[in-house]
N, C-alpha and C positions, 0 to 999 in steps of 0.2 A: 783118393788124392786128386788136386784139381790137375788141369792139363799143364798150366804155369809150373806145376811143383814136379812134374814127373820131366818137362822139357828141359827144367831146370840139373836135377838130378841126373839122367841121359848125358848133358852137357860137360855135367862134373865129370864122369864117369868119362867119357871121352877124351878128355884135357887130364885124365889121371894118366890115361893109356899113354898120348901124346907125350906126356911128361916123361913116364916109365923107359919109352922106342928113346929119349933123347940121353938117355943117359943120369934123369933124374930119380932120386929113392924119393919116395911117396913115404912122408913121415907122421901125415894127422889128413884128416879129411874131416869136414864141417866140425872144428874146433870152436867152442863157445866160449869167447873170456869176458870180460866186465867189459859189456855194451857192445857186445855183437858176436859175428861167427867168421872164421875164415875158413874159407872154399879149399884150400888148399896148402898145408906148409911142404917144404920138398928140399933135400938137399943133394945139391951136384960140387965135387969137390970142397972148393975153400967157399963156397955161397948157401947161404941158408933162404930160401927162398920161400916167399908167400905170395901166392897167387889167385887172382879173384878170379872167377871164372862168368861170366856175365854170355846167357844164351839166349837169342829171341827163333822165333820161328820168319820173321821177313822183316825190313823194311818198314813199316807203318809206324811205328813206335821210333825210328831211328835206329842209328848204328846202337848195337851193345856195348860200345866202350864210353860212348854218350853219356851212362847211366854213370859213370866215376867223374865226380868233379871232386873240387878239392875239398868237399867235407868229409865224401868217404872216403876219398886218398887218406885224409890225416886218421881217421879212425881206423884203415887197414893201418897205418905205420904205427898206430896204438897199441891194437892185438898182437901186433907182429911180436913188437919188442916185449909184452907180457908173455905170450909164447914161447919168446927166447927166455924168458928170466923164470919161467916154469920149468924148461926144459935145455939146463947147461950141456947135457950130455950132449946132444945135438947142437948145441949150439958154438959150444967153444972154440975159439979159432977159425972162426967163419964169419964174412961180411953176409949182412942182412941186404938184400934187397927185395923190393913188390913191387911182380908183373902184374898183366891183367889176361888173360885171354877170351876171345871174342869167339861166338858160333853164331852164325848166320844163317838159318834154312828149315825146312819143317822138317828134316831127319837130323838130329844132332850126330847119328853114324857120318853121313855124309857131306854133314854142309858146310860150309867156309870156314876155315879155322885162321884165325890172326893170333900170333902170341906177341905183345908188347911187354919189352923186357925193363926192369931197372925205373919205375913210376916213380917222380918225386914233385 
């Protein structure tokens, strides 16, 4: 596996835990619908949540939340609402919203963690 894909991974894996400590249920992790995957679905209370997890190891490449502009914005709110019409159980009675979170550092155990909540 290359080092991008295991930093990547580590990252998820982090931002799951992060999610789990906040009070969120971890409901799908790298779900694949028609034209892409999302990182994370999660639900806390009345919020059904999807969240992209974007990990770099430093600066050179820019910030990780740099990587989301508004094409993969609209193709996360794509998956999101396929997700939700996959999956009513989880879904009913719950507003959809899509965070991003950010890691920053060459140990994704330790490095900068940013959660951006509610992307539109």
């Amino acid at each position: 596996m290359a080092r991008k894909d295991e930093l990547g991974r580590a990252g998820e894996e982090r931002a799951a835990r992060y999610l789990t400590a906040r009070g969120y249920q971890v409901l799908a992790r790298n779900w694949r619908g028609d034209g892409g995957e999302l990182d994370v679905v999660a639900a806390r209370g009345a919020e059904l949540v999807v969240i992209e997890v974007k990990t770099r190891s430093g600066p050179r490449f820019g910030h990780p939340l740099e990587a989301i502009d508004a094409r993969k914005l609209a193709r996360l709110w794509r998956l999101a609402l396929q997700w939700r019409a996959a999956h009513p159980e989880h879904a009913r009675g719950r507003v959809l919203r899509v965070d991003a979170i950010a890691l920053l550092g060459r140990n994704p155990a330790t490095a900068a963690l940013e959660h951006l909540q509610d992307l539109r």
